[in-house]
N, C-alpha and C positions, 0 to 999 in steps of 0.2 A: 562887145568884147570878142578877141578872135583868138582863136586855138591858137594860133601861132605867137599872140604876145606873151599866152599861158606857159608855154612850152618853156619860156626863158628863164620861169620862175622855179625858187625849190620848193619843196616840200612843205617846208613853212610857211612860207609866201602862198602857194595854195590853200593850206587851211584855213590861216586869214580870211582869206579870200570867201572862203566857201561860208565863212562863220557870217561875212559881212552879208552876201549873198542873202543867206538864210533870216538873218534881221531885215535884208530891206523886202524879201517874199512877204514876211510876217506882217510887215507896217502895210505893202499894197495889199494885202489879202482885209486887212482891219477897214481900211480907207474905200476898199471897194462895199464891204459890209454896211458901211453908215453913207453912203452915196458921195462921197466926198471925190472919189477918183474917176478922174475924167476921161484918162487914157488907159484902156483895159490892155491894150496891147502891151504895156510893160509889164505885166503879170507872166504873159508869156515868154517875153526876151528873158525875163530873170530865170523862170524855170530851165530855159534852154542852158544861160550860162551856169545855172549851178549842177547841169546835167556833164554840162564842158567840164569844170573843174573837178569832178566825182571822176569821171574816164579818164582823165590823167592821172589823178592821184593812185588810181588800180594800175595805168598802164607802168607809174614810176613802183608800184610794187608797194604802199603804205597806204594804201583805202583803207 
C-alpha cells in the first residue's frame, strides 16, 4: 500500500482501514505463534502500513 493511494482517502476510509490493518497484524501475529505462517515478512509490511495510516490520520488533524 502507498501513501499516495492513502492520501485520496477521508477520514473514514482511513480508520477502516487502520481497524482492518489491526485485525490482519492480530491474525499474522496468532499464525506466526502456532508455526502456521510461512512468510514472516508480511508482519513487517502490515506494521509499516498501519504506521502509514496513523501519520495521516495526525497529519489530517483526527489521530
Amino acid at each position: 500500500m502507498k501513501a499516495s493511494e492513502l492520501r485520496g482517502k477521508s477520514v473514514d476510509e482511513l480508520k477502516l482501514e487502520l481497524q482492518s490493518l489491526l485485525k490482519a497484524q492480530f491474525s499474522l501475529r496468532m499464525q506466526k505463534a502456532t508455526q502456521q505462517l510461512s512468510n514472516t515478512s508480511q508482519i513487517h509490511k502490515t506494521r509499516r502500513d498501519i504506521a502509514r495510516v496513523r501519520t495521516l490520520l495526525t497529519e489530517k488533524g483526527n489521530g
